[in-house]
N, C-alpha and C positions, 0 to 999 in steps of 0.2 A: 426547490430541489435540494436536496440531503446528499449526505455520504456516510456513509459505513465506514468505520475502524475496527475491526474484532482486537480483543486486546486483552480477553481471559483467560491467555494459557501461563502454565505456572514458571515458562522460562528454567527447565531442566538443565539446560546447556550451561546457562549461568551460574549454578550453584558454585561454592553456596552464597555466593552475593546478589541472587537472587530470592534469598532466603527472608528478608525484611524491603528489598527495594525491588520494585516491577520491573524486569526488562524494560519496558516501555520509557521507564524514566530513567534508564541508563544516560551519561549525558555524551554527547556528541558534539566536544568544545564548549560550550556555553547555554547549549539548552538541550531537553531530552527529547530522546528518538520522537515520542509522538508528539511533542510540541513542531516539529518537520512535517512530520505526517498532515497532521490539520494544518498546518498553514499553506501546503499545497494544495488539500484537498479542498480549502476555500478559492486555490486559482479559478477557476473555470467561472465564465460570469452564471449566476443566475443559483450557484452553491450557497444559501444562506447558514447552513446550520450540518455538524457533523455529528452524530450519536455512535460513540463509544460503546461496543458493547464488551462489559467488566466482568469480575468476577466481583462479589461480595469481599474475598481474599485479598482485594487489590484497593482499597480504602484510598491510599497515597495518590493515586492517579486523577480521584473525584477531589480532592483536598488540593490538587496541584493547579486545576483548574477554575479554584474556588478565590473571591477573593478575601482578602487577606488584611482589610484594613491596617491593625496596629503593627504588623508587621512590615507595612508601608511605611507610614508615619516614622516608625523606629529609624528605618531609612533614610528618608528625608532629613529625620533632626540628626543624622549624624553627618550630612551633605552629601550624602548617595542616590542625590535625587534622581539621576542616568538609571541607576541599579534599581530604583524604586519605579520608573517610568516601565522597564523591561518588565519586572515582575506582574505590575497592573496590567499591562498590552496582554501578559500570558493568559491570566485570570478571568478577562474578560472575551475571548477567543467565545463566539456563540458554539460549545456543544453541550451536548445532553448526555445521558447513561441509559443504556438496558443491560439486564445482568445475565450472562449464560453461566451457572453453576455447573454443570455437569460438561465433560468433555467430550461433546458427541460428534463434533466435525465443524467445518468452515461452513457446508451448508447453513447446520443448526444455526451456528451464530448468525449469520445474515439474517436468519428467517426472525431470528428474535427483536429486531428492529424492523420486522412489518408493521406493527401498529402506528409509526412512526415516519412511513415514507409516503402518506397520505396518493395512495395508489398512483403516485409518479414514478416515471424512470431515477437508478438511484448508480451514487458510484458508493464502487465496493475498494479501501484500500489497504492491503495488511501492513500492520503496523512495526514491520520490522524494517520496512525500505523505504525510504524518500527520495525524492527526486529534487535537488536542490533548486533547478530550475525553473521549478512548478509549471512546466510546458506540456508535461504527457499526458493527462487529464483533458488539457485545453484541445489538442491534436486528436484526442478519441472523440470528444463531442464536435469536432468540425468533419470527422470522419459519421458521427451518427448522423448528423444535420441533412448531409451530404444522402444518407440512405434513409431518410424517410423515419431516422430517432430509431434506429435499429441496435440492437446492444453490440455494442464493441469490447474487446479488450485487447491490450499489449503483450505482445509479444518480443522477443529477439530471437537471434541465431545461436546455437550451441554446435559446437563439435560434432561429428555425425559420431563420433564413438562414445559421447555422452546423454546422447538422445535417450536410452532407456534409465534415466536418473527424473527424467520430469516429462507431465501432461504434455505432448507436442500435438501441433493443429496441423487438419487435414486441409486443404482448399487447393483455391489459385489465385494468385495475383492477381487484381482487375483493376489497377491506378496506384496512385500517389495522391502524395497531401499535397495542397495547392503551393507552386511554388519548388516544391521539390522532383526531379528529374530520379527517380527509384523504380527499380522493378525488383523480382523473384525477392530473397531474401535480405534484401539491402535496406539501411533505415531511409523510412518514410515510405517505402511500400505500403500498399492497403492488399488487403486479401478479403476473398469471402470465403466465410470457415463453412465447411462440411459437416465436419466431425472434429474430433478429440478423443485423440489418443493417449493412455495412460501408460506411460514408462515402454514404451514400445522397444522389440528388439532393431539394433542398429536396420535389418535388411528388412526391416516392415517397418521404418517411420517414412510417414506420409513426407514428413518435410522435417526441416531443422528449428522449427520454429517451438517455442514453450511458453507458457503463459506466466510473466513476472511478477503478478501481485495487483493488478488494474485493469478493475473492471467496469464498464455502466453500461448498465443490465434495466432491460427491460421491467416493467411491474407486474408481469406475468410470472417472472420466476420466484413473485412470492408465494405465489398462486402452485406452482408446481411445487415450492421448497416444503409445503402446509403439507404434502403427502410423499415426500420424498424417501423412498425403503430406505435403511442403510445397504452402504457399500463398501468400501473397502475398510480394514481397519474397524468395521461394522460401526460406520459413524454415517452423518449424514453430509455426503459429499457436491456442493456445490457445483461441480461438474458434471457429475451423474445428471443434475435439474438443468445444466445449458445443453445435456446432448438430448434430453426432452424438449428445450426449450427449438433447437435447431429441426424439430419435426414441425413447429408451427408456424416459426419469423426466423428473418435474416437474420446472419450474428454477420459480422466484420473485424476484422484485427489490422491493426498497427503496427508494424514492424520499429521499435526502437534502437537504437544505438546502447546494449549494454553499460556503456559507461556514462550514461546519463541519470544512471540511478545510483542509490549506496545503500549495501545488503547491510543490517547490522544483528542478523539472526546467530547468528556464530558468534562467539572472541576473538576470533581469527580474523572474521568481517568488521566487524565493531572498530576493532583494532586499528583497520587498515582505512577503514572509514573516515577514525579521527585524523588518523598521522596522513592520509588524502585533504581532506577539509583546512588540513591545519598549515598544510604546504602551499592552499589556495588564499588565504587568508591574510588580514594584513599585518598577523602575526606571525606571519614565515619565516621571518629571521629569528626570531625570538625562538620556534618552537626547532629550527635547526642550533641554534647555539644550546638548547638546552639537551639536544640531543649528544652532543658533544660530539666525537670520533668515529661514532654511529654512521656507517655508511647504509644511504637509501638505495 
């Protein structure tokens, strides 16, 4: 079983320090956003292999994951064998590349690592959010298992007055993840999804629920994504293929706990990401003393 990364967009937000270095490898304390990414997206048992799909643009991402002998060794002989040990573990993470050149949407990119999911179900995860705990992956496939390997994805609760900012799901509650005592919008609910709604007005969203960036999706929806019209933004919209996909199989969703993930799409997130991570850490005093007079 595989996982998807998309990870070809040109990171605008960032400029212009996005201008030579990939969002992706922005770092996050001590290693880059999608070194988080895959090392979650290998949680879940039975995930062998992640395929990144890149831009040609983004060279530095395949190089990052590449290894690197003399610049091990260089390591070593200077006694940074700790530093040399982290490096090699990075380089050697099993994933692969496929390239989306053109900006056509999240559909496209998924669809571009069809040759690659050898007609199995696959998780999809953007590459701007991690999940430190690498638990919400493992929680969506005890939620597929549980429905017969039906696609799921993550969800939380938003504000009823920010529902039309994001995709919210239609359903209803029908259990909990084992263990946990949840209903309606609370984490660890399960839901079975209906529809999908896109930026709905406050007084027509089905529910409060949005979709975070995690998904494991059926192998049908490479099968719908191959003929997928565009949609909005006239790109190819990955969503558009799961509200076709909900005409044929179950979908199901997860209710998570918003603060189980860390958004690093913004500078604002990025930001808030590090000086979060960094308070958790067991360099917290170091990174408060360096903060100085700086009130949190």
């Amino acid at each position: 079983m595989k996982a998807i990364i998309p990870a070809a967009g040109l990171g605008t937000r960032f400029l212009p320090a996005t201008k030579c270095t990939p969002k992706e490898l922005l770092p996050v304390i001590d290693k880059p956003v999608i070194q988080y990414v895959v090392e979650e997206a290998l949680a879940p048992e039975g995930v062998d292999e992640c395929v990144i799909v890149n831009s040609h643009d983004k060279p530095q991402i395949e190089a990052y994951f590449s290894v690197d002998t003399n610049f091990e060794q260089m390591l070593e002989v200077r006694g940074k064998k700790a530093e040399a040990q982290k490096v090699h573990d990075a380089s050697t993470l099993p994933v692969s590349f496929v390239y989306q050149d053109e900006a056509l949407g999240l559909g496209h990119a998924v669809h571009c690592a069809a040759k690659k999911m050898d007609g199995e179900p696959f998780f999809v995860l953007l590459g701007d959010y991690f999940v430190p705990g690498k638990q919400m992956n493992i929680k969506m496939a005890e939620v597929s298992r549980a429905h017969n390997n039906a696609s799921v994805i993550a969800v939380a609760p938003v504000p009823a007055d920010q529902v039309s900012r994001y995709g919210i799901i239609a359903g209803e509650c029908v259990g909990s993840l084992d263990g946990v005592e949840a209903s309606g919008e609370q984490a660890g609910a399960v839901w079975k999804v209906t529809g999908l709604v896109e930026k709905p007005a406050p007084e027509d969203a089905p529910s409060h629920l949005f979709i975070v960036g995690r998904y494991l999706l059926s192998p049908r929806i490479m099968e719908l994504l191959a003929d997928q019209t565009p949609g909005a933004g006239n790109e190819i919209q990955l969503t558009d293929a799961m509200e076709r996909l909900l005409d044929e199989e179950e979908m199901y969703a997860v209710v998570i706990d918003p603060m189980e993930g860390c958004d690093t799409g913004t500078p604002a997130a990025w930001a808030a990401t590090n000086a979060r991570l960094a308070l958790q850490s067991d360099a917290a005093g170091a990174f408060k003393e360096a903060l100085g007079n700086v009130t949190l």
